[in-house]
N, C-alpha and C positions, 0 to 999 in steps of 0.2 A: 446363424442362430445368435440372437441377442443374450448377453448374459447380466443380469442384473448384482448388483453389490450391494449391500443394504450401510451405511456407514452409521454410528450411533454420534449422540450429542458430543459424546466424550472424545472422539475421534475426530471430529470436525475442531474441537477445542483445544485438540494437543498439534491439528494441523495446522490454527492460528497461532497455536505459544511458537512452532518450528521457524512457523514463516517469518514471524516478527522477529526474532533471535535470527536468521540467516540474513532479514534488510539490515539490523543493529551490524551486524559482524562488518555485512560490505559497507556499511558508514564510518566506520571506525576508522577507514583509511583516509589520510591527510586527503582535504579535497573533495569530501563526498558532496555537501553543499556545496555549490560553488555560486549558484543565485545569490542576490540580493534582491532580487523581485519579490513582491508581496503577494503575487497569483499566478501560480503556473497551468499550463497548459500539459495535459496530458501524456504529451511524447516528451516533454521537459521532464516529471515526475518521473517514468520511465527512465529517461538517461541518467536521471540522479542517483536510483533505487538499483537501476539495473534488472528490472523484473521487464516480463511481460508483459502486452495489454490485458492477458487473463487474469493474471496476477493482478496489476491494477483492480481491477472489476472485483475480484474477490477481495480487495481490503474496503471497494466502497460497498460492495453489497451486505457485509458482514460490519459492516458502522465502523471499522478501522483509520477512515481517512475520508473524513466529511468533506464534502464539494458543492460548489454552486454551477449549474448547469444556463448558459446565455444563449441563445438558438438550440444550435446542433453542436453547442461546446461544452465541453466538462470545464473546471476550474478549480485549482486548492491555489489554497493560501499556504505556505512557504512554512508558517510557521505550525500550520498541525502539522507537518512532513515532519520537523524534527521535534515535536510533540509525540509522533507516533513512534519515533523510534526509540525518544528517551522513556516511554512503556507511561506515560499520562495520555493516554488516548480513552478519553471516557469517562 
């Protein structure tokens, strides 16, 4: 049996304020940038953040961390990465 959860706007907005406060925290540590590249690749993003591919997915789907897509490749630029986590994203 499937069980359904209904989640409200407000819910969905305090699970962006958490997430963006738990990337800010793991940047904080010496080192978290370590690029100087101007366009990452997504596993790069990833090892930076430390998040998931889900995760990923939910900062670009939710406008958190704009990207330009080249074939079948995702791409961010370096500097919304620590745009998003200094809280100017948007």
């Amino acid at each position: 049996m499937v069980t359904l959860e209904i989640i409200t706007k407000e819910e969905l907005r305090q699970f962006k304020a958490e997430l963006l406060d738990d990337i800010r925290e793991l940047l904080r540590k010496p080192n978290a940038i370590e690029s100087n590249k101007e366009w990452l690749k997504s596993y790069e993003v990833r090892q930076i953040l430390k998040i998931s591919p889900s995760t990923l997915q939910t900062l670009r789907i939710n406008g958190s961390l704009p990207y330009s897509k080249i074939g079948g490749l995702l791409y961010y630029k370096n500097e919304d990465i620590k745009r998003l986590l200094e809280g100017n994203h948007g």
